[in-house]
N, CA, C and O atoms as a printed pandas DataFrame, in Angstrom:
     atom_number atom_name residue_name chain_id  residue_number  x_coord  y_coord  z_coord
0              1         N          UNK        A               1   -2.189   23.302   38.442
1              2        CA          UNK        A               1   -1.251   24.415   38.344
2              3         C          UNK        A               1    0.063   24.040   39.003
3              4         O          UNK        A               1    0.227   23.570   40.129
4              5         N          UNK        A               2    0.927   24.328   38.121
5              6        CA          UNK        A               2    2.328   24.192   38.563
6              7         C          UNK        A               2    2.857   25.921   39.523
7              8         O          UNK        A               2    2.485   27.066   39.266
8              9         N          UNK        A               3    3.654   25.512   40.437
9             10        CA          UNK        A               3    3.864   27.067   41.393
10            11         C          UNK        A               3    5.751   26.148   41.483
11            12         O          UNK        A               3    6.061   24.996   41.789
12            13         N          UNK        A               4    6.583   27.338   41.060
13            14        CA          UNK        A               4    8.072   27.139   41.883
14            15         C          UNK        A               4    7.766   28.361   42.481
15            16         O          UNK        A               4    6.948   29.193   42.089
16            17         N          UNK        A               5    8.803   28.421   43.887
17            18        CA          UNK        A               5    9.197   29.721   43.971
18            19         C          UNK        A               5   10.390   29.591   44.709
19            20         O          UNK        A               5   10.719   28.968   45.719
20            21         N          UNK        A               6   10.993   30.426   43.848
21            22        CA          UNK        A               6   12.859   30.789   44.093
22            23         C          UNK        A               6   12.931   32.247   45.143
23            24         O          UNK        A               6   12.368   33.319   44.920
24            25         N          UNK        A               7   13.792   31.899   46.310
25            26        CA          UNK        A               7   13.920   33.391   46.815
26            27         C          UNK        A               7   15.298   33.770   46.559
27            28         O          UNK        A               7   16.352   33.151   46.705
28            29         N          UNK        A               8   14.995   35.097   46.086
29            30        CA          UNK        A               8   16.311   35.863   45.836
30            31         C          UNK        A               8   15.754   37.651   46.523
31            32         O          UNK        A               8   14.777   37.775   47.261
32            33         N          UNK        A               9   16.453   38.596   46.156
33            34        CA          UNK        A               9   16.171   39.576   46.901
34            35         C          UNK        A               9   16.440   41.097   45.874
35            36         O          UNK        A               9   17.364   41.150   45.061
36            37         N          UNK        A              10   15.621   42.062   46.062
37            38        CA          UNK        A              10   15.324   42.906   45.031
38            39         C          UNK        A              10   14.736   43.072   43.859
39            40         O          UNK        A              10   13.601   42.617   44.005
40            41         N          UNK        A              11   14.904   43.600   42.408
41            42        CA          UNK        A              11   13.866   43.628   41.490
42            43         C          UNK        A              11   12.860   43.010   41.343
43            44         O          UNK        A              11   12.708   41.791   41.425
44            45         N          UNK        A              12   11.902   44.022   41.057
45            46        CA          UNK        A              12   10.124   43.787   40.628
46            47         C          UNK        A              12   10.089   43.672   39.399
47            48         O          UNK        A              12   10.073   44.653   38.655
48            49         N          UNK        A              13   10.070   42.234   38.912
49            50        CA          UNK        A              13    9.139   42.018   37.360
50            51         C          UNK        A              13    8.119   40.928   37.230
51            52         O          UNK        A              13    8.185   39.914   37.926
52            53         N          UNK        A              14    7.164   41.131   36.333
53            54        CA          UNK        A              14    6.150   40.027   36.052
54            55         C          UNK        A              14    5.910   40.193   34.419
55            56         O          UNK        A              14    5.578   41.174   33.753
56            57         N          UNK        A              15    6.231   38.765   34.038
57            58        CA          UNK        A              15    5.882   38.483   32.891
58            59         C          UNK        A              15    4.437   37.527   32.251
59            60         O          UNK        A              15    4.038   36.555   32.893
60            61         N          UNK        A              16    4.089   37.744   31.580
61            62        CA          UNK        A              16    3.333   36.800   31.012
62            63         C          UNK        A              16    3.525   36.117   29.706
63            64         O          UNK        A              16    3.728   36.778   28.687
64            65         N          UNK        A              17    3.451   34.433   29.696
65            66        CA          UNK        A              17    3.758   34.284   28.168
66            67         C          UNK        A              17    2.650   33.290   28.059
67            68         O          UNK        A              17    2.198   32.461   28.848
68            69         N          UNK        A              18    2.273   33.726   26.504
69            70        CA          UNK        A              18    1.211   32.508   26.480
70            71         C          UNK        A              18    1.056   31.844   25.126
71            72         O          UNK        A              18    0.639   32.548   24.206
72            73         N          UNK        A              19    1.307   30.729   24.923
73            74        CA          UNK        A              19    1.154   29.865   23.901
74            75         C          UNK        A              19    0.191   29.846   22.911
75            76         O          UNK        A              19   -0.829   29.166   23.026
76            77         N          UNK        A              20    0.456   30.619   21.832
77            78        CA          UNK        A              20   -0.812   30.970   20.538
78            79         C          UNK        A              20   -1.574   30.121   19.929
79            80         O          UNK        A              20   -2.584   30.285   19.245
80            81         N          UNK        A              21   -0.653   28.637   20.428
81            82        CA          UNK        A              21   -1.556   27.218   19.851
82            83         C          UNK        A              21   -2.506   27.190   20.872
83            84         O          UNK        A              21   -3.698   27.446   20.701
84            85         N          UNK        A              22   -1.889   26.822   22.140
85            86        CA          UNK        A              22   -2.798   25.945   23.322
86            87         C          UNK        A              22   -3.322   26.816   24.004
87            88         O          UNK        A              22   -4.062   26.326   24.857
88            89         N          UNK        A              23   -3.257   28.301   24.021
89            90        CA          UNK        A              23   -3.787   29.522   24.427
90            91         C          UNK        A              23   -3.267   29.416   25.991
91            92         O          UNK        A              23   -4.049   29.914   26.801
92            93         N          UNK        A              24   -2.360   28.982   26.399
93            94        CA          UNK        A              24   -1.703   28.436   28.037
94            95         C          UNK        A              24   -1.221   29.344   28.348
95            96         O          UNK        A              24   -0.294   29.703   27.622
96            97         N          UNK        A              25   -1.517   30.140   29.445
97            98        CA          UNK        A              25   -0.787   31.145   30.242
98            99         C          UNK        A              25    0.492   31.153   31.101
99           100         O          UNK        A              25    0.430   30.318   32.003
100          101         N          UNK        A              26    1.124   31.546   31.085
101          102        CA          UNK        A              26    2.042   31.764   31.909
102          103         C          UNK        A              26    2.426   32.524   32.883
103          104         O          UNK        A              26    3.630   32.417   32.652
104          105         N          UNK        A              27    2.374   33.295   33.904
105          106        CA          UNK        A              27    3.119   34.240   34.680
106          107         C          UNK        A              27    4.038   33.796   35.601
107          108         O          UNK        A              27    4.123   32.930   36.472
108          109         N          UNK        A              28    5.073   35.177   34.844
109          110        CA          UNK        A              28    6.541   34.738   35.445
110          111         C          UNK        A              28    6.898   36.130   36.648
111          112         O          UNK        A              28    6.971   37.308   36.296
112          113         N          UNK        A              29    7.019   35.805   37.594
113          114        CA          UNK        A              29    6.711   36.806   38.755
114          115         C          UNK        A              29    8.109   37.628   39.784
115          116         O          UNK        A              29    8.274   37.141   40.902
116          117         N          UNK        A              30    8.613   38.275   39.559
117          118        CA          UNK        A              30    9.350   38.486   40.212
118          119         C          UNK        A              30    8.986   40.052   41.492
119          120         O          UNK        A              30    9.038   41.229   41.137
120          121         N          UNK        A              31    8.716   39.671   42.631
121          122        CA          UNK        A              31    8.211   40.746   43.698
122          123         C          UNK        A              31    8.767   40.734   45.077
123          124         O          UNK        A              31    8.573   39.954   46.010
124          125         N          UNK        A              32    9.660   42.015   44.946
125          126        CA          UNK        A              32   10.542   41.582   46.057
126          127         C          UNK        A              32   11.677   40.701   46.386
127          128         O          UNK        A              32   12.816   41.007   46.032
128          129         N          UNK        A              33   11.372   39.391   47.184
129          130        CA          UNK        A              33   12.425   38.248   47.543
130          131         C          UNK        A              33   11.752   37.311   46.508
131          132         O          UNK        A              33   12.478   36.320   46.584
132          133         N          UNK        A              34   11.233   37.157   46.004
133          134        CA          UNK        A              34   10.357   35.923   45.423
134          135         C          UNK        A              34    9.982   35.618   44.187
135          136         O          UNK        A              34    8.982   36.153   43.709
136          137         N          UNK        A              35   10.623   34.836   43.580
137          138        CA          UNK        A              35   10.305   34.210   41.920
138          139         C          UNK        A              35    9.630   33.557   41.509
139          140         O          UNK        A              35   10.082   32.467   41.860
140          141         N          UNK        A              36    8.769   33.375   40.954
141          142        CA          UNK        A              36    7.562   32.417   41.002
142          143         C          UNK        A              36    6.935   32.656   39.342
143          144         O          UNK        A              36    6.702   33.691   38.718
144          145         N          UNK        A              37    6.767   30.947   38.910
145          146        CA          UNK        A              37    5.789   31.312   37.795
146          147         C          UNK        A              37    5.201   29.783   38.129
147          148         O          UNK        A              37    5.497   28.828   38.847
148          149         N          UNK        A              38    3.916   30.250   36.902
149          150        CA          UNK        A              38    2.952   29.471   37.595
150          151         C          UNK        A              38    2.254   28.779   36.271
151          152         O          UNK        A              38    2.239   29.687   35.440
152          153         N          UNK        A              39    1.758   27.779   35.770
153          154        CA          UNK        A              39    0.523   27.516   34.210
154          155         C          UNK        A              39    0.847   26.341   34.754
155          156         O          UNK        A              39    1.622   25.920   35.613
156          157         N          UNK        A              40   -0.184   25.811   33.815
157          158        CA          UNK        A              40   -0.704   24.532   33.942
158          159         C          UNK        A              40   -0.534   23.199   32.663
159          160         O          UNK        A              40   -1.305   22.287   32.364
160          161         N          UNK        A              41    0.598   23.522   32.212
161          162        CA          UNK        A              41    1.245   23.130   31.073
162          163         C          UNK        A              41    2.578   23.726   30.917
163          164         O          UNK        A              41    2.995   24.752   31.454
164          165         N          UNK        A              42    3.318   22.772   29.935
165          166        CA          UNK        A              42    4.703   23.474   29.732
166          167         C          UNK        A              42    4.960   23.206   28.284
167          168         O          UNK        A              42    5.274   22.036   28.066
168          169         N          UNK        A              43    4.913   23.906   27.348
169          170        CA          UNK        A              43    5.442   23.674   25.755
170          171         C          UNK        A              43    6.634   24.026   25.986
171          172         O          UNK        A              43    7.061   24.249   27.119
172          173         N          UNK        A              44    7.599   24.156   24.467
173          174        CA          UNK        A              44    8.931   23.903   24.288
174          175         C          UNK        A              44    8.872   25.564   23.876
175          176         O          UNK        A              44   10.002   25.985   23.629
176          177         N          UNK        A              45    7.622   26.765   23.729
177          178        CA          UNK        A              45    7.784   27.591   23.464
178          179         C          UNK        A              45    8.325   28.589   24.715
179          180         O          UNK        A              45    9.256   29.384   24.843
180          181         N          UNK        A              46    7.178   28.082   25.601
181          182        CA          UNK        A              46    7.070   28.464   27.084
182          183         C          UNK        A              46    8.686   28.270   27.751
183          184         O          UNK        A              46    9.276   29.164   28.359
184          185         N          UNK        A              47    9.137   27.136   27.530
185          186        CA          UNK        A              47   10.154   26.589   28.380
186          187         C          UNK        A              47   11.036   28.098   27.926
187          188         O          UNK        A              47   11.211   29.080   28.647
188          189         N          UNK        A              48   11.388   27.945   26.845
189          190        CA          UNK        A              48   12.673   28.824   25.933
190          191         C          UNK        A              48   12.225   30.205   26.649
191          192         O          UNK        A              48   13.104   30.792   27.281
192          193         N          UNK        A              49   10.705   30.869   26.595
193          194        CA          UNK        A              49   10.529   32.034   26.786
194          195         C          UNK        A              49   10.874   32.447   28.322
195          196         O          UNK        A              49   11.385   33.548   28.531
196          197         N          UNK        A              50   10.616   31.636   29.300
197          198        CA          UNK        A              50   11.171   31.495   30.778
198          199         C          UNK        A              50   12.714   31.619   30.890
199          200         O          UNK        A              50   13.186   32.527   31.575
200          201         N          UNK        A              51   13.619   30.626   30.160
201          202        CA          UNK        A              51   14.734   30.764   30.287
202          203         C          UNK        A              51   15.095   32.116   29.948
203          204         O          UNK        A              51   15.822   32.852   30.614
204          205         N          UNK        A              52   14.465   32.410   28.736
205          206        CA          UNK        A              52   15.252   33.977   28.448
206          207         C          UNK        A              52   15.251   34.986   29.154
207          208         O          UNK        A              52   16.323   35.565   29.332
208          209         N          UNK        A              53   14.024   35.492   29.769
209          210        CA          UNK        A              53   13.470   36.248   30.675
210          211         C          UNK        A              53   14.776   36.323   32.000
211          212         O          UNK        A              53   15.351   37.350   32.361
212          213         N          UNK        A              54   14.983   34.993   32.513
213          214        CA          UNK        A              54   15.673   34.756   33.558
214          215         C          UNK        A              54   17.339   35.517   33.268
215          216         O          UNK        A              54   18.086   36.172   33.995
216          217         N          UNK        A              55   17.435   35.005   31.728
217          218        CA          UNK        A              55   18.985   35.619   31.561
218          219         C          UNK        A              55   18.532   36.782   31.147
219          220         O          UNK        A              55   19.658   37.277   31.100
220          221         N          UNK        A              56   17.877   37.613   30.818
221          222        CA          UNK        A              56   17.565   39.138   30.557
222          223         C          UNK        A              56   17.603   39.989   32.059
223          224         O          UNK        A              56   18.091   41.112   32.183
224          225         N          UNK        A              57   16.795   38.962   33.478
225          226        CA          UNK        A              57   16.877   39.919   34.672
226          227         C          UNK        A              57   18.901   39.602   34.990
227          228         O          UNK        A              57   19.537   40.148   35.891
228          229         N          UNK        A              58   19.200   39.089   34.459
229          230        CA          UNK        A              58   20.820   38.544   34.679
230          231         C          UNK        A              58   21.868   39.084   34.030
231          232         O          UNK        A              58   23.040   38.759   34.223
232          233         N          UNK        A              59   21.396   40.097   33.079
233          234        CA          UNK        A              59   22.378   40.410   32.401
234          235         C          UNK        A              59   22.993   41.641   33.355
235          236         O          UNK        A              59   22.233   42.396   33.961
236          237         N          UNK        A              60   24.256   41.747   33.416
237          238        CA          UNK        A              60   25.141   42.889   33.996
238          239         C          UNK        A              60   25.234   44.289   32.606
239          240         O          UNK        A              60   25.254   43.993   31.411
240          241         N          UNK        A              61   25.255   44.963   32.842
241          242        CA          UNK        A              61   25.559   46.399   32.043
242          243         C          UNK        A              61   26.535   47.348   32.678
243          244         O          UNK        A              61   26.696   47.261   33.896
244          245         N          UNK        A              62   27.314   48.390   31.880
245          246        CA          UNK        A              62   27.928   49.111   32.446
246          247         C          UNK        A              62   26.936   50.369   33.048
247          248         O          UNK        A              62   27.290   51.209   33.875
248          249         N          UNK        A              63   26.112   50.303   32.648
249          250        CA          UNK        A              63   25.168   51.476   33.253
250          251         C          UNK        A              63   24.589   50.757   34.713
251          252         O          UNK        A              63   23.847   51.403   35.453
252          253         N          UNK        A              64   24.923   49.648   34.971
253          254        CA          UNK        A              64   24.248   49.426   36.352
254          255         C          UNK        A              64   25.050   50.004   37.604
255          256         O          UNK        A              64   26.253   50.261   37.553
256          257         N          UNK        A              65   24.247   50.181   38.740
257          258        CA          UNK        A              65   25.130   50.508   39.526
258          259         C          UNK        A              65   25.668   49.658   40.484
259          260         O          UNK        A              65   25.017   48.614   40.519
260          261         N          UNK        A              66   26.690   49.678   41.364
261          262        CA          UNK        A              66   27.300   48.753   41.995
262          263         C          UNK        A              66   26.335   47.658   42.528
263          264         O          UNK        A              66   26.297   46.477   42.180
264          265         N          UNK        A              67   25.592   48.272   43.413
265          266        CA          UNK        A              67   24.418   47.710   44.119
266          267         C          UNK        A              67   23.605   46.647   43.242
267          268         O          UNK        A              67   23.394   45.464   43.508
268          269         N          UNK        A              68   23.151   47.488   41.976
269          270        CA          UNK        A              68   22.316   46.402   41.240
270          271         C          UNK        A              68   23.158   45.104   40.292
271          272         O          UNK        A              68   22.667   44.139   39.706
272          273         N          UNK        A              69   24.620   45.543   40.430
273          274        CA          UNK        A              69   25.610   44.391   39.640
274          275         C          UNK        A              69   25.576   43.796   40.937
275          276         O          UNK        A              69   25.752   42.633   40.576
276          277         N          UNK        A              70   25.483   43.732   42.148
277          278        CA          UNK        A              70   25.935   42.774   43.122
278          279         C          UNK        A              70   24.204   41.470   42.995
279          280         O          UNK        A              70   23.991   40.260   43.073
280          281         N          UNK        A              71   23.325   42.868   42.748
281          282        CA          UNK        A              71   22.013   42.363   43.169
282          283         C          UNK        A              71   21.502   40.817   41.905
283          284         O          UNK        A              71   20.909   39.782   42.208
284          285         N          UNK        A              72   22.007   41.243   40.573
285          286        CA          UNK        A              72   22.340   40.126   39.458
286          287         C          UNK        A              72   23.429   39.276   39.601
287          288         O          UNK        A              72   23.559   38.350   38.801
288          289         N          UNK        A              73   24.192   39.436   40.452
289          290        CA          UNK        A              73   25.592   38.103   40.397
290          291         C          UNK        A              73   25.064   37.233   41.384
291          292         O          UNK        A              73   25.383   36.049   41.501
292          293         N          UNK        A              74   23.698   38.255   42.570
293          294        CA          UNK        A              74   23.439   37.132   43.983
294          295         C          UNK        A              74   22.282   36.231   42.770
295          296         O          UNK        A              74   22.135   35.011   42.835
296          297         N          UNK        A              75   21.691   36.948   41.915
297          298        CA          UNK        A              75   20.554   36.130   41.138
298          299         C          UNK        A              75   20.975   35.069   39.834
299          300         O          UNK        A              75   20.291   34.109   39.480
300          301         N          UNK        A              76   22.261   35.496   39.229
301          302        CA          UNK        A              76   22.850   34.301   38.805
302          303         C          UNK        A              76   22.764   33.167   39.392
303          304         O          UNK        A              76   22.194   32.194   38.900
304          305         N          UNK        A              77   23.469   33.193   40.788
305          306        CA          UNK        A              77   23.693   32.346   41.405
306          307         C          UNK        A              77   22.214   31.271   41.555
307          308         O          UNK        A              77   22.031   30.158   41.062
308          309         N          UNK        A              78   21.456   31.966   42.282
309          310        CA          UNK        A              78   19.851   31.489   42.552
310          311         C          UNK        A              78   19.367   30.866   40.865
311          312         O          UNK        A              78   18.704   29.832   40.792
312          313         N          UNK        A              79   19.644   31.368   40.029
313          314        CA          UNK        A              79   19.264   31.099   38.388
314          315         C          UNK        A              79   19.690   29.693   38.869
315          316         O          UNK        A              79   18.909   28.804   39.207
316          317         N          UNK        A              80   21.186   29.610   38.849
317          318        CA          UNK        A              80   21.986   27.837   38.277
318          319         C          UNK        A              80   20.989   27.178   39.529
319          320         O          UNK        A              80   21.166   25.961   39.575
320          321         N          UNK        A              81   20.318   27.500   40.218
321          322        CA          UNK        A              81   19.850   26.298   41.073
322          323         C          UNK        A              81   18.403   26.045   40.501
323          324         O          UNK        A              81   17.772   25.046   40.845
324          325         N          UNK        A              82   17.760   27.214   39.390
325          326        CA          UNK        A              82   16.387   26.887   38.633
326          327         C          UNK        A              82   16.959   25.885   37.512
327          328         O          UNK        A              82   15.977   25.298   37.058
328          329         N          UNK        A              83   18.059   25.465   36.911
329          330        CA          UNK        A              83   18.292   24.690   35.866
330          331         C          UNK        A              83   17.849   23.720   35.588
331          332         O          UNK        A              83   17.327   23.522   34.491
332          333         N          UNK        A              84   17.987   22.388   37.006
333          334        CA          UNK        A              84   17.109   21.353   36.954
334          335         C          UNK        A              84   15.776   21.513   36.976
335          336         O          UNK        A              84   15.265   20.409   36.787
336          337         N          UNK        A              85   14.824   22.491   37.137
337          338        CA          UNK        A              85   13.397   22.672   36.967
338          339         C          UNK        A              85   13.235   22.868   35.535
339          340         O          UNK        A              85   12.279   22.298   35.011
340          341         N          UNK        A              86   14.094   23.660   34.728
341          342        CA          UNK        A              86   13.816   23.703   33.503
342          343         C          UNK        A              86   14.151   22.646   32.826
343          344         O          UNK        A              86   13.781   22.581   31.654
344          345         N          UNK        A              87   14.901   21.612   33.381
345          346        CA          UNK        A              87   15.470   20.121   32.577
346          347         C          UNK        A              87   14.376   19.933   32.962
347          348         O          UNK        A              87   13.758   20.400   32.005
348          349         N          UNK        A              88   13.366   19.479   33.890
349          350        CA          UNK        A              88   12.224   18.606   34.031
350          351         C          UNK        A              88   10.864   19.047   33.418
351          352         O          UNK        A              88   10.060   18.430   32.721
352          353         N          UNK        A              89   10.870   20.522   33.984
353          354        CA          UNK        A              89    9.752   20.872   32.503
354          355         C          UNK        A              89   10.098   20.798   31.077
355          356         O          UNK        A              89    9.349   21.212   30.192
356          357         N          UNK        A              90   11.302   20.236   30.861
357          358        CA          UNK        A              90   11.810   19.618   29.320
358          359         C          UNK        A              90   11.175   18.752   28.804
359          360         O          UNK        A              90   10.565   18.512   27.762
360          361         N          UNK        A              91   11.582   18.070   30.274
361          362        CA          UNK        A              91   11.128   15.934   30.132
362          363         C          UNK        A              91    9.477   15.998   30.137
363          364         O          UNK        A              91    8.831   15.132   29.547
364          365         N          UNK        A              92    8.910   16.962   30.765
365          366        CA          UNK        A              92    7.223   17.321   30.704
366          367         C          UNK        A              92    6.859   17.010   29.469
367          368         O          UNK        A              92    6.337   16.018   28.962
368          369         N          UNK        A              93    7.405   18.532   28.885
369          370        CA          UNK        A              93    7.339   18.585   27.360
370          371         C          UNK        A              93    7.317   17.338   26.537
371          372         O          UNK        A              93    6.258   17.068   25.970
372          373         N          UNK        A              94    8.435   16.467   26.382
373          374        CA          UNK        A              94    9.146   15.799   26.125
374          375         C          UNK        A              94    7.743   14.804   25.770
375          376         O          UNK        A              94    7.061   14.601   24.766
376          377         N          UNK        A              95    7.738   14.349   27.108
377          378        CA          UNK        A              95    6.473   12.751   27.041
378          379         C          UNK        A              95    4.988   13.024   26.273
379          380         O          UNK        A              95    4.414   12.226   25.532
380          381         N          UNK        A              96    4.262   15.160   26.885
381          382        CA          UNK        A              96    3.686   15.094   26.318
382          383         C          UNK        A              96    3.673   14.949   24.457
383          384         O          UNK        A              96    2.771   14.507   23.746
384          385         N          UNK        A              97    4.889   15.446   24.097
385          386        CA          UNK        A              97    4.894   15.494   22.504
386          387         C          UNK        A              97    4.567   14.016   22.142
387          388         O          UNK        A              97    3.554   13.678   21.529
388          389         N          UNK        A              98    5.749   12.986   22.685
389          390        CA          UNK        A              98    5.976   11.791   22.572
390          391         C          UNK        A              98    4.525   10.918   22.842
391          392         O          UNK        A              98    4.610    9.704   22.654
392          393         N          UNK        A              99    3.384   11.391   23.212
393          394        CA          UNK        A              99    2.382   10.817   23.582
394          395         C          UNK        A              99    1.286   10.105   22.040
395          396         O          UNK        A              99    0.565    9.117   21.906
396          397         N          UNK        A             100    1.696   11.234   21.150
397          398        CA          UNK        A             100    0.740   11.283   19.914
398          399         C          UNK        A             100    1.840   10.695   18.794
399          400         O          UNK        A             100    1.484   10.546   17.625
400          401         N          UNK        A             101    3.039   10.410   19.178
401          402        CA          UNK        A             101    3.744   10.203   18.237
402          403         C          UNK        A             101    3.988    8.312   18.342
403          404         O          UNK        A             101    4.452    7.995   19.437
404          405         N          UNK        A             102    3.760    7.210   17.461
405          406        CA          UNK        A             102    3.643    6.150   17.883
406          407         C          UNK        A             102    5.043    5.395   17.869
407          408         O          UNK        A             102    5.120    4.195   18.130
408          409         N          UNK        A             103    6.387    6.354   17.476
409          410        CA          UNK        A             103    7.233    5.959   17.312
410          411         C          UNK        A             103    7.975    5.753   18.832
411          412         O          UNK        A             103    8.965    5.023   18.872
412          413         N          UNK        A             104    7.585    6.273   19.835
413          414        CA          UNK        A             104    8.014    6.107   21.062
414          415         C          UNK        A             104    6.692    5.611   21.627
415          416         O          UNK        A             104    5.511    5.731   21.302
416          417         N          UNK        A             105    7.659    4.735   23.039
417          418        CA          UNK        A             105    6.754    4.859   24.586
418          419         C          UNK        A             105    7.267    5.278   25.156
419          420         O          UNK        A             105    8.431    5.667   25.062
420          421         N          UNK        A             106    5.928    5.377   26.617
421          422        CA          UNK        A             106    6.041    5.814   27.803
422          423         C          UNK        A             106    6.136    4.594   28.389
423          424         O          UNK        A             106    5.462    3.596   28.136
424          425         N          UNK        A             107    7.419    4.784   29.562
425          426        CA          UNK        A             107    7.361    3.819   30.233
426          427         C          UNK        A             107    7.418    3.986   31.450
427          428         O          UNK        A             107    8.507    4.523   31.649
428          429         N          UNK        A             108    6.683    3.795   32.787
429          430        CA          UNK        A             108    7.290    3.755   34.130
430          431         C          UNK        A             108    8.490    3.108   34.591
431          432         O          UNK        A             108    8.508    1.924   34.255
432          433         N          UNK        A             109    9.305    3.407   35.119
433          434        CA          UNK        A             109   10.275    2.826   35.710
434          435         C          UNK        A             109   10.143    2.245   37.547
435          436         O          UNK        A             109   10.242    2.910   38.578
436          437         N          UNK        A             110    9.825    0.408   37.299
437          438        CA          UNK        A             110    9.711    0.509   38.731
438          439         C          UNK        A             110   10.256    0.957   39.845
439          440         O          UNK        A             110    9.539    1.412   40.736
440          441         N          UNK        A             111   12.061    0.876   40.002
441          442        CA          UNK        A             111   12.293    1.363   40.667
442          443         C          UNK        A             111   12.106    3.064   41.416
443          444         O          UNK        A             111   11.860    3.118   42.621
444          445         N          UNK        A             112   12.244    4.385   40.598
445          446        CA          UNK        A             112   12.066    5.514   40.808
446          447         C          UNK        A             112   10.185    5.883   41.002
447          448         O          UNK        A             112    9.572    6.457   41.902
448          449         N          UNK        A             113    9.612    5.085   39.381
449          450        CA          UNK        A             113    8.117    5.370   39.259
450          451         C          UNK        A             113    8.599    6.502   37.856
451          452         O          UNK        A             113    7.848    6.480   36.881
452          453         N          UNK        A             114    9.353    7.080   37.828
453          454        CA          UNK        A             114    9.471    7.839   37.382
454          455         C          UNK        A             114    9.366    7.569   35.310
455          456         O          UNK        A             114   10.032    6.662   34.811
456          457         N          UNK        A             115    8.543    8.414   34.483
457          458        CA          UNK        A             115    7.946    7.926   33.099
458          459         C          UNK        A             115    8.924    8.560   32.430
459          460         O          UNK        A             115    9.392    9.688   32.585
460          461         N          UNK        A             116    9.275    7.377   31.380
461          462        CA          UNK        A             116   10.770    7.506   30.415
462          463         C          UNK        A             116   10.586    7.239   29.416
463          464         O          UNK        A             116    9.913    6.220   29.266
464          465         N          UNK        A             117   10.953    7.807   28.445
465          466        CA          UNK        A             117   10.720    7.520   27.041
466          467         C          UNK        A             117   11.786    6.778   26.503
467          468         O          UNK        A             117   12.935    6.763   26.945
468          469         N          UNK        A             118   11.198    5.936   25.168
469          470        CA          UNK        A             118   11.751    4.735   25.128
470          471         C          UNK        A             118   11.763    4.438   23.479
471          472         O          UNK        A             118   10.904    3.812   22.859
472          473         N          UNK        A             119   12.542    4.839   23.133
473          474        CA          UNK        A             119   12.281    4.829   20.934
474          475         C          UNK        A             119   12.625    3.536   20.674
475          476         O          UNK        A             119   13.339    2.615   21.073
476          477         N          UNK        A             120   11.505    3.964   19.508
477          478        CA          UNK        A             120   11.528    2.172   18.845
478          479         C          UNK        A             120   11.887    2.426   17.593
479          480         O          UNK        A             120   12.023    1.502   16.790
């Protein structure tokens, strides 16, 4: 199981998304100070459905009130620092697709360790 958790402060939401192929769960958690989602896999469906969620608690409205427009501009902010987690559950994605497909490898990279794909 994969766990981030982002602290930011105010709104309560929890989502769940789950992948109709691989039947993979998701919960996306927001309680209190604390953001957190959690599965044990990452598809390219999952990835997209996380991002959106994130810009849906982000969107500003004229019906909000001062308080809760301050409370989404402090969670913007906290968002741009989840970006690189969603680039790397990309590259997740990425190797697993690339695994069954024989037109690429996987390669370690000695220096980092870190596995890179490599088209042929």
């Amino acid at each position: 199981m994969r766990m981030v958790e982002i602290v930011t402060e105010g709104l309560r939401t929890t989502n769940f998304f789950t992948d109709s192929k691989t039947n993979l769960e998701v919960e996306l958690r927001k309680l209190g100070d604390k953001l957190e989602y959690k599965t044990s896999q990452w598809t390219n469906r999952l990835v997209k459905e996380v991002e959106m969620s994130f810009t849906t608690w982000t969107m500003l409205s004229d019906k909000d009130s001062q308080a809760e427009q301050k409370e989404k501009e402090k969670l913007n902010v906290i968002i741009e620092g989840f970006r690189p987690i969603v680039a790397e559950m990309r590259e997740e994605v990425d190797l697993l697709l690339c695994q069954d497909d024989s037109s690429y490898e996987i390669e370690t990279t000695e220096e980092t360790g870190k596995e890179q794909l490599r088209g042929s």
